[in-house]
C-alpha positions in Angstrom: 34.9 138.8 25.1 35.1 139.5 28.8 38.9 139.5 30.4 39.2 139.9 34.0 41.9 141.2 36.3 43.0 141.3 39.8 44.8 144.0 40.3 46.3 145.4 43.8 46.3 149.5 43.7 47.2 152.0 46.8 43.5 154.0 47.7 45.3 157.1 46.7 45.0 156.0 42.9 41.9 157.3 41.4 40.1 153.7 39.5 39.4 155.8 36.6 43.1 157.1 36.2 44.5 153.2 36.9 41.9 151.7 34.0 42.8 154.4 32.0 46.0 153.7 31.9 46.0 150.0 31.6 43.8 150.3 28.3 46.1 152.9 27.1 49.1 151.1 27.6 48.1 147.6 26.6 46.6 149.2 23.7 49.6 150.4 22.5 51.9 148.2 23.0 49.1 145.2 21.5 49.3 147.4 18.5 52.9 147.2 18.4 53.1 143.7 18.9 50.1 142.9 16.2 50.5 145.7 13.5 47.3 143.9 12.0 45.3 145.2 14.5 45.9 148.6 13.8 44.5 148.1 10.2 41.4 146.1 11.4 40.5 149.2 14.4 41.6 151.6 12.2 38.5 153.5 11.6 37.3 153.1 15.4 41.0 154.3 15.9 40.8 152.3 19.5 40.9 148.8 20.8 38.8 149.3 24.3 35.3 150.4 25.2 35.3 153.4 26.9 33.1 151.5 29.8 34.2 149.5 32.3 33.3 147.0 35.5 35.2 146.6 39.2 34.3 145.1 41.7 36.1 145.1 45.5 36.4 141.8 47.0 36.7 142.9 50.3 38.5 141.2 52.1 38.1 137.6 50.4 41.3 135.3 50.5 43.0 136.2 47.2 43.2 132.1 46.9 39.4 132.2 46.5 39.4 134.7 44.1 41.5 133.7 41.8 39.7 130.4 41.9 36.4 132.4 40.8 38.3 134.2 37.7 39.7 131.1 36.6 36.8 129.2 36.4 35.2 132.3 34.5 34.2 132.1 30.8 35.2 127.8 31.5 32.4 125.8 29.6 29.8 124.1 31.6 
């Protein structure tokens, strides 16, 4: 399942350090929230790929692009 995200960083923030740490702390605190999943991972002992995807959009109006990541993963 593909999740997107439009996130707004300073360029002094590494992207790996930033993705990083959104997995890490979304993982932990999904696992507090959904003990369940801790038994179901529990032998791949984490919730994320270690891969990733971003993208720039430039300077597209933010309006636009959120229009594109809404209609993402939308039936046909």
């Amino acid at each position: 399942m593909t999740k997107f995200l439009l996130v707004n960083f300073p360029p002094t923030v590494a992207l790996s350090k930033l993705v990083n740490s959104l997995k890490g702390v979304s993982s932990r605190r999904m696992r507090q929230e959904f003990p369940e999943l801790a038994a179901h991972y529990y032998r791949a002992s984490k919730l994320w790929s270690g891969s990733y995807f971003a993208g720039s959009v430039g300077g597209a109006p933010l309006s636009i692009v959120r229009q594109y990541i809404e209609q993402q993963n939308r039936p046909v």
